[in-house]
N, C-alpha and C positions, 0 to 999 in steps of 0.2 A: 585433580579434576574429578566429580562427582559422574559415573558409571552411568551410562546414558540407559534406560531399559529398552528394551522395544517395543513395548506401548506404552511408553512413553513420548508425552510431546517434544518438538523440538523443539519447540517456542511457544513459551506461555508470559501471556500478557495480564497483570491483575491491579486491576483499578487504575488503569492510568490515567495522570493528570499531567498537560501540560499547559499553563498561560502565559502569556506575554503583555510583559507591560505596554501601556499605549499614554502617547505623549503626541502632542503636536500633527498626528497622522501618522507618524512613523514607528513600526514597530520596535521596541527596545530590546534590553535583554528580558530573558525570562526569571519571571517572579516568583520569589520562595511562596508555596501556597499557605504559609502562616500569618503571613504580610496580608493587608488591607490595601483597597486602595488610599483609605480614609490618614494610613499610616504613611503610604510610599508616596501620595501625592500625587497619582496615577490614574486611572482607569486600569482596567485588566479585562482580556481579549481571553474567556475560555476556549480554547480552540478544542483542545481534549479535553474531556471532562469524566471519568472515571469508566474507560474502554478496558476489557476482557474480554481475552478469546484466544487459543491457543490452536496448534500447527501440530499437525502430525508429520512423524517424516517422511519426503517424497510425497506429497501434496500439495494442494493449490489451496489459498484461500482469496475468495475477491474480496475487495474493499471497496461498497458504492455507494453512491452520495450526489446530492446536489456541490456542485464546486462553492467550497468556502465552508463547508461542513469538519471538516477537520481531519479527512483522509492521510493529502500527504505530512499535515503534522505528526499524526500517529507512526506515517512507513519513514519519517528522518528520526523520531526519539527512538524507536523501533532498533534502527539501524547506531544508533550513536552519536546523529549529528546534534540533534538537540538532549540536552540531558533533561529526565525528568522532575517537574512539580513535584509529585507524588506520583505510589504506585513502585511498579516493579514490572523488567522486561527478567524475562529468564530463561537463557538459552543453553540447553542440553545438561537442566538443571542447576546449573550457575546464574546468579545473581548478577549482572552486568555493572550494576550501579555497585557492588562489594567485591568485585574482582579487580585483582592487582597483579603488576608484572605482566607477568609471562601469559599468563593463564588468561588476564583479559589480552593481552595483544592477538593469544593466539583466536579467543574469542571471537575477534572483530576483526578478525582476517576473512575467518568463514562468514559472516554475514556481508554479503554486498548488494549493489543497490546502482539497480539502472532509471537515469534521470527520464525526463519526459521530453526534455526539448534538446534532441542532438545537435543542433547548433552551438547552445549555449555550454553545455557540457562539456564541449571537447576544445583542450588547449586549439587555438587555430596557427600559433608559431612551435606549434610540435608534428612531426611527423606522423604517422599511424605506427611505425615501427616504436618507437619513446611512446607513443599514448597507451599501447598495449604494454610496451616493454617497462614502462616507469614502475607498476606495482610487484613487478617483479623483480625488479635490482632493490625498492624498499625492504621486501622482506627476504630478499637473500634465495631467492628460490632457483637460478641457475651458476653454477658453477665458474661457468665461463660464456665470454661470448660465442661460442659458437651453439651450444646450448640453450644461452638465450634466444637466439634467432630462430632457432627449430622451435624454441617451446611458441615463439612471436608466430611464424609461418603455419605453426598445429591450429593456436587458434583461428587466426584467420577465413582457414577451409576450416573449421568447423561453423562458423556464425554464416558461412557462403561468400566471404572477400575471396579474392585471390591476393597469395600468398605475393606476387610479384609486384603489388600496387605499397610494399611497405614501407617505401619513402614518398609516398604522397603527401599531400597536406588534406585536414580536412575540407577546405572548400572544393578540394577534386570531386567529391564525393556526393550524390544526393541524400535526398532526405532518409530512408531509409536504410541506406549504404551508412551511415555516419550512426542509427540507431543499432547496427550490426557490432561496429567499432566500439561503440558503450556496450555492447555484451559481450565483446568476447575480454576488454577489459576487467568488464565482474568477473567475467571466468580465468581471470590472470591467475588468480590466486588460490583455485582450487577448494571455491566456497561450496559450504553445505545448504546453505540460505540465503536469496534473491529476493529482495523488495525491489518490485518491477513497479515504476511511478506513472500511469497512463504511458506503456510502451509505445503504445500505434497511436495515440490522437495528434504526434505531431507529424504522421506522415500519411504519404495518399492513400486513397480507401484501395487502390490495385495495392498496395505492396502489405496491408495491413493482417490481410490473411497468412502471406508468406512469414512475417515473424512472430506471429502467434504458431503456427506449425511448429516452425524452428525452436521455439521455446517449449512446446513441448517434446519435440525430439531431442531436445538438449536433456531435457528431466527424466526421460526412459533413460537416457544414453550413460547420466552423471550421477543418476538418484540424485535432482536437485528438491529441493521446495520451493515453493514460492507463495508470496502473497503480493499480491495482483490487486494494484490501484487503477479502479477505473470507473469512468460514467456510463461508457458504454455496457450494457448489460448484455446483448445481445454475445457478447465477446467473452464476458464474465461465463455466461452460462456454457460457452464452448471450453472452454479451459480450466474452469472452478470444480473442486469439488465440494467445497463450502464456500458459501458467501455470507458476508457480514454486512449489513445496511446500517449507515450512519446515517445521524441528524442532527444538525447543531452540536459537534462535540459527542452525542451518543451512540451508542451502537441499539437499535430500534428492533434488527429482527438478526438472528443468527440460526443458520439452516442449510442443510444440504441441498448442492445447485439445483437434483433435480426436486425435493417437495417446494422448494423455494415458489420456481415456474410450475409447479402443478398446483399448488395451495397456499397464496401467500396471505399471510393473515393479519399484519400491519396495514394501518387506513395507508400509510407514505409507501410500501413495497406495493400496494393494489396500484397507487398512482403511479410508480415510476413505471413500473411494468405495461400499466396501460398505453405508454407515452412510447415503445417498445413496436415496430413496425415488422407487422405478421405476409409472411409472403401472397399467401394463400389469398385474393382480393374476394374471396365471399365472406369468408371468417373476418376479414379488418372491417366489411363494411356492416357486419353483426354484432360486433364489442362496440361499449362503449367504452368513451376518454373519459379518464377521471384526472377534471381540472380544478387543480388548487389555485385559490384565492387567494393574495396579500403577497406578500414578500416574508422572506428568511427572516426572524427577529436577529438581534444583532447578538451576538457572542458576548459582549462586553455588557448585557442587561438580557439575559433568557430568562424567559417566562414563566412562572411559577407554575407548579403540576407540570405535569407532558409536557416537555418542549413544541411538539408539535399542533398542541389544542388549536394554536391559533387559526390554522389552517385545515383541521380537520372539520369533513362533513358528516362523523360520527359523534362528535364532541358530545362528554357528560359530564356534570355536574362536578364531580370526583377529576375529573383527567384537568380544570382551573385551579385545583388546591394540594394533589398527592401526585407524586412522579412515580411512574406507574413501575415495581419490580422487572429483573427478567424472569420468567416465569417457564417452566419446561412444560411443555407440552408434549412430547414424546417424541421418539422416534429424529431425535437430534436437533428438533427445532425447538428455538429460545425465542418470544415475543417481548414486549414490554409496551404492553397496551392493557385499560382498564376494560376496553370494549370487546373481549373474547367471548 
C-alpha cells in the first residue's frame, strides 16, 4: 500500500465520468464511455461528466447542486457502488479502480456512506443490534460475541441512541433516530472517509441541527472526512470547508466555504446563493433574487459551450461554442466561467 503523506489528499478525484444508458425510461447499466449511442442502440444520461476535486484529511467538502445534477452519482462511484466510465477515484494514493485483494477490500472498508432517506436504508426485518452488528461480523472485526455487543452498545451512545433500544426494529424509531442508526453503522467499521448523501433533508428541520453537530463531533472525535451531498447550503456553509458546485454533470465553481459566501463568482453560485434566506429582515429585503429562467437542459443532449449559457443572464458569444476551462483564480478558488 502506497505511504499516505501528510499533505497529501485523502481523496483525489480526476476527470470522472460516469453514464448510463437510457432505454424505454428506465435507467440500465452503465455505459463503456467508448460506446455510442449510435452503436449500443441507446441514448446515454451524462450524469457525471469529467468532475475533479480532491479531500484533505479530516475535512469537509460539500457537494451542491440543483437535484438531478449529478451530486449523488458522483458520492455512489466515489464510494464504489457504481464503477466508473472514465476517470479515476484515488484513495490514500491507490487507484480504486486497479486495486485488488486485500488492499482494495481493505480500501473500501474505510470509505463509508450514509444514505439520505433512513427509511429506505435500513433492513426493516433486522434489528438495530444486526443493522449495526452486520458489518462487523462481515469483516471479522470482533472476536466474539460478547465484544460484539460492546463494540454494538459503543456505537450507539456515541451517534446519541441508547444502547438498551438494540433489539428494536427500525419502525420503533423516528425519522432522525433511524439517520443516527445509518451513522453509527458507517462507523461499524472504523472508516477514514464518509460520503454523507443530503444527511438532514429527510428529517425535521428541529432535529436537523442536532445531526449536523454530531457529525461534526464525530470528525474532531475520529479525525473523520467527509464530503457532504447537499442542496441545502445554508448547512454546507456550517460544516464545509470546501465546497464544490455542480451543473448538469460539472463542477462550475470549487472554493473555500468561507470566499465561496463572501465572493462568489459563478453566474449559477450568485443564483443559488441569492435563493439562500438571510436572518437579518433589513439585509433580505435589500438583496436581490437572481431568478433563472427555463429548465435544467437534459443530461442525455447538454448544450454545447457552458452548460449553463442557457440560463444565464451574463451570456457571451464564446460561453454558445467553448466550454469554459476551470481556471485558478487564487487564493483556493477554481471557476469555469468565460465571464470573469
Amino acid at each position: 500500500m502506497a505511504e499516505q503523506r501528510h499533505d497529501a489528499p485523502i481523496l483525489q478525484v480526476n476527470n470522472l465520468k460516469k453514464y448510463f444508458s437510457h432505454k424505454g425510461g428506465i435507467f440500465g447499466t452503465a455505459m463503456e464511455e467508448k460506446e455510442t449511442p449510435a452503436k449500443a442502440g441507446k441514448g446515454v444520461v451524462k450524469a457525471v461528466d469529467g468532475v475533479s476535486f480532491s479531500i484533505a484529511p479530516g475535512k469537509t467538502l460539500g457537494l451542491v447542486g440543483e437535484s438531478g445534477c449529478g451530486k449523488t452519482t458522483v458520492g455512489r462511484t466515489v464510494i464504489g457502488l457504481y464503477s466508473p466510465t472514465t476517470g479515476s477515484v484515488i484513495y490514500k494514493g491507490v487507484d480504486l479502480a486497479k486495486a485488488r485483494g486485500e488492499l482494495r477490500a481493505r480500501n473500501r472498508r474505510q470509505m463509508q456512506m450514509v444514505f439520505q432517506d433512513p427509511y429506505a436504508s435500513l433492513n426493516p426485518r433486522m434489528t438495530v443490534g444486526d443493522i449495526v452488528g452486520e458489518p462487523i461480523d462481515i469483516h471479522r472485526l470482533a472476536s466474539n460475541k460478547k465484544e460484539r455487543l460492546e463494540k454494538i452498545q459503543e456505537l450507539l451512545k456515541m451517534v446519541g441512541l441508547n444502547p438498551e433500544h438494540i433489539n428494536r426494529y427500525p419502525h420503533e424509531f423516528s425519522g432522525g433516530q433511524r439517520q443516527r442508526i445509518g451513522i453509527a453503522r458507517a462507523l461499524a467499521v472504523e472508516p477514514d472517509l464518509i460520503v454523507c448523501d443530503e444527511p438532514v433533508s429527510a428529517v425535521d428541520v428541529s432535529i436537523q441541527a442536532q445531526i449536523v453537530n454530531m457529525l461534526e463531533r464525530l470528525q474532531d472525535e475520529l479525525g473523520l472526512t467527509y464530503m457532504i451531498i447537499a442542496h441545502d447550503l445554508s448547512m454546507i456553509k456550517y460544516i464545509s470547508d470546501h465546497v464544490a458546485v455542480m451543473y448538469l454533470g460539472k463542477i462550475v465553481e470549487l472554493v473555500t466555504s468561507e470566499n465561496l459566501y463572501a465572493n462568489p463568482l459563478h453566474p449559477y453560485t450568485k443564483a443559488l446563493l441569492s435563493a439562500v434566506p438571510i436572518a437579518d429582515p433589513v439585509v433580505e429585503r435589500r438583496r436581490r433574487r437572481i431568478l433563472l429562467e427555463g429548465d435544467v437542459p437534459s443530461p442525455m443532449n447538454p448544450p454545447p459551450g457552458c452548460r449553463f449559457h442557457t440560463r444565464c443572464n451574463r451570456v457571451l458569444p464564446v460561453c454558445r461554442e467553448e466550454e469554459p476551462p476551470m481556471t485558478s483564480l487564487g487564493q483556493g478558488q477554481w471557476v469555469a466561467c468565460h465571464n470573469l
